[in-house]
N, C-alpha and C positions, 0 to 999 in steps of 0.2 A: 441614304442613296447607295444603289450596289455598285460593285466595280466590273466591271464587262471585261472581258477577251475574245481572245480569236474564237475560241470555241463557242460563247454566246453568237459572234457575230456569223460562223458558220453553220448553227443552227437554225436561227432565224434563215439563212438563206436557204437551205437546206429545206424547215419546214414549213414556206412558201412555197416555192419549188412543188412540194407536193400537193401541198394544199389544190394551188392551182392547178394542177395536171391531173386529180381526180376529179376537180369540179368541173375544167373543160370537157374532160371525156364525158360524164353524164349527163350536161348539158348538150354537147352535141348530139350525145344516143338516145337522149329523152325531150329536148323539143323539138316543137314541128317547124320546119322554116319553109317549106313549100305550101303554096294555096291549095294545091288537091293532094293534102297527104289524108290518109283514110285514119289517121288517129289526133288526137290533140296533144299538148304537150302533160308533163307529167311532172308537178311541180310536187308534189308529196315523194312522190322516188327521189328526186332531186335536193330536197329538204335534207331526207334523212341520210343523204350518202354525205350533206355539207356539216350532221350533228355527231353521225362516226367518224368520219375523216377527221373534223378538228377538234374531238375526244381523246381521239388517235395519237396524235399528233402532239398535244398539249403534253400526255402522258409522256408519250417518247423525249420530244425536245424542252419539255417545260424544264428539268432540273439544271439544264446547261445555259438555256437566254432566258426565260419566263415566259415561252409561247407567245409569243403577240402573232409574230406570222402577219400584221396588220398595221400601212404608220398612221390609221388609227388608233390602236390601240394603246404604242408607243406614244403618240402625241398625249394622249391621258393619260398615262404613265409620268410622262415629262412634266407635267401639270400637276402631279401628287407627289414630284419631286422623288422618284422613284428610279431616276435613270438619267446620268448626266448627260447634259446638252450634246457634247461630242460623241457620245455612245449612242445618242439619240438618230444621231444625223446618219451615223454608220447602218444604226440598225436600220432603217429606212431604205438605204443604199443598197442592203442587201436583201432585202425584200422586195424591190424593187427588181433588180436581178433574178431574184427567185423564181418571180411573176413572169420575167420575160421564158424563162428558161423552161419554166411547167410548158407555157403554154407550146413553144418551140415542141416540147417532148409530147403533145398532144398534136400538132400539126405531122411531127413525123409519123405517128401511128395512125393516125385519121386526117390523110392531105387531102382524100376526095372525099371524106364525110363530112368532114370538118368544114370545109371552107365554104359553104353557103350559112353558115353558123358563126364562122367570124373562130372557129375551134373555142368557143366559149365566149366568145364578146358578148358582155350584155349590152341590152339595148332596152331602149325606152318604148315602151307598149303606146300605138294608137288609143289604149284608151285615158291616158293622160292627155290633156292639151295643150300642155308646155315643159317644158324643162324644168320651171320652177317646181313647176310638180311633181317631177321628179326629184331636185331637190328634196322637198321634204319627205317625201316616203323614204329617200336613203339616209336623210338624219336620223328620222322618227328608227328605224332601224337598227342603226347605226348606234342611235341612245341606249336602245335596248342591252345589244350588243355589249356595249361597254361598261352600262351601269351596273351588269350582273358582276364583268371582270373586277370592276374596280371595288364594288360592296364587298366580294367572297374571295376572291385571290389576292386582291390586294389590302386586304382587311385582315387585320390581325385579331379583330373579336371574331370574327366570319369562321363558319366551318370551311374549312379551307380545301378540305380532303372531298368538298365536294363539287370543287370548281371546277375541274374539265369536266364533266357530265352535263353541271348547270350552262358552262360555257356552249358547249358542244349544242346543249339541246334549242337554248335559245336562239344561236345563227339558224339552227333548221327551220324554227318555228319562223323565225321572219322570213327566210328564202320561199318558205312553203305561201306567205302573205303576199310578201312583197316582188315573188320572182314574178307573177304574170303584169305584175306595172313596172319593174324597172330589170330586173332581171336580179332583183338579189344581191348584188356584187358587195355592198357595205364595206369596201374594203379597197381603197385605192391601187393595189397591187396587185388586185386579184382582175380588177378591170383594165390596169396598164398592160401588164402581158399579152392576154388575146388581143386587145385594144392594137398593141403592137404591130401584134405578129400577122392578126389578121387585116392589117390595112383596115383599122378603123378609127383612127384614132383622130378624134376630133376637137377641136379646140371647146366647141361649143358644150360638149361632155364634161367638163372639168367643173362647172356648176351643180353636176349631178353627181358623179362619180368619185369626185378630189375635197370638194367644198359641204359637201352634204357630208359624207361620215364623219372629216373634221368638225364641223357644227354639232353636230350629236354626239363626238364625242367631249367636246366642249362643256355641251348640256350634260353629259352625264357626269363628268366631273365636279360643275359645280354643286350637282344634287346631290353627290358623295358627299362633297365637301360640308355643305352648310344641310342638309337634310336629313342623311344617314350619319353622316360621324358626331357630328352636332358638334360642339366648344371644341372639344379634347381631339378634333378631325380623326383619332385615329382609334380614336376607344366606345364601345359599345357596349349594351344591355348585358348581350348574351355571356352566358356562364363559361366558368375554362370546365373542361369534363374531367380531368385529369389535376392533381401536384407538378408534372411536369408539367403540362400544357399551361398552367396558372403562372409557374417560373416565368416562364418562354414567352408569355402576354406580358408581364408584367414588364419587363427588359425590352421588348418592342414597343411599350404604350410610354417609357422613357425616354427613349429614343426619338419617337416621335414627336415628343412634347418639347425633346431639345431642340430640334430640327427646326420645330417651329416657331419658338421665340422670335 
């Protein structure tokens, strides 16, 4: 289990904060929220600015918090026993924060573009017919999301060096699926902000946008757990490529094995 500080905790808020304040802006400038607007919305632009932003982003703040940016991601984190309960609560706290504040810093740049948009609130597509259903597309997502984090970042047989990319690429590819049914959000924090700011914030939402990524990230835990790591939860097939890199595995697959007696 790592030990956090201030500078973890100001990362995480830090690279929410931006996370969200890139995704509001391209959402606002790439869908359409008026019935006679002459273009549709542009969920592939949108995708790919959610798979370089959080590349981005991983790179920069990953070596100070571990990038979650998401208390998804932290909640499966906490679950792999990867981040103590109180560092947990914080990091959330300030992601949470982060959220509010991107979106704030998107409502001040775009007050009159933003705000029929909600400055990024996602929202649930008519062509769902419940909530529920939105639910699951934000698990199903969600799972995704996290099952990549937690097999190859937080996998010590995992190539490791190729986690923000794989990270990165994967929220695109669901935002690119799942933005035209729920709007993508996978990520409680990134939906509380605009949610916020832009007076949208609905109780009835916390089924789709709070309870569904927790649930998927839930599921992707336990597939780490008992699927990908198998007995050893923390030791895999794959070869070290390196004498150091063999060391370095071998000291982490002990560690892990003590942890978990």
């Amino acid at each position: 289990m790592q030990d956090r500080g201030l500078a973890a905790y100001i990362a995480e808020l830090l690279g929410t904060l931006f996370l969200v304040f890139v995704v509001g802006t391209v959402v606002t400038l790439f869908v359409s929220t008026a019935a006679d607007a002459q273009t549709g919305s542009d969920f592939a632009v949108i995708g790919l600015v959610h798979a370089f932003a959080l590349f981005a982003l991983i790179i920069s703040f990953g070596a100070a918090s571990g990038g979650h940016f998401n208390p998804a991601v932290t909640f499966a984190a906490l679950l792999q026993k990867r981040i103590d309960p109180i560092d947990a609560v914080v990091y959330v706290l300030a992601q949470l924060s982060g959220g509010v504040l991107g979106a704030l810093l998107v409502k001040a740049l775009l007050l009159d573009e933003g705000r029929a948009g909600g400055y990024g609130n996602p929202e649930i597509s008519g062509l769902l017919s419940s909530n529920f259903q939105g639910f699951i597309a934000e698990a199903l997502g969600t799972f995704l999301l996290v099952l990549v984090i937690v097999a190859v970042a937080m996998n010590p047989r995992a190539r490791q060096e190729w986690a923000p990319l794989a990270i990165g690429a994967t929220l695109g590819a669901a935002v690119m699926i799942l933005g035209p049914l729920t709007g993508g959000a996978l990520n409680p924090a990134r939906w509380f902000g605009p949610a916020l700011i832009g007076d949208g914030l609905d109780g009835s939402d916390l089924l789709v946008y709070v309870l569904g990524p927790l649930a998927g990230a839930l599921l992707a835990a336990m597939v780490y757990r008992f699927v990908i790591a198998g007995p050893q939860y923390a030791e895999g097939s794959e070869p070290p490529t390196s004498d150091a890199r063999a060391v370095g595995q071998a000291v982490k697959d002990a560690e892990v094995r003590a942890r978990n007696k």
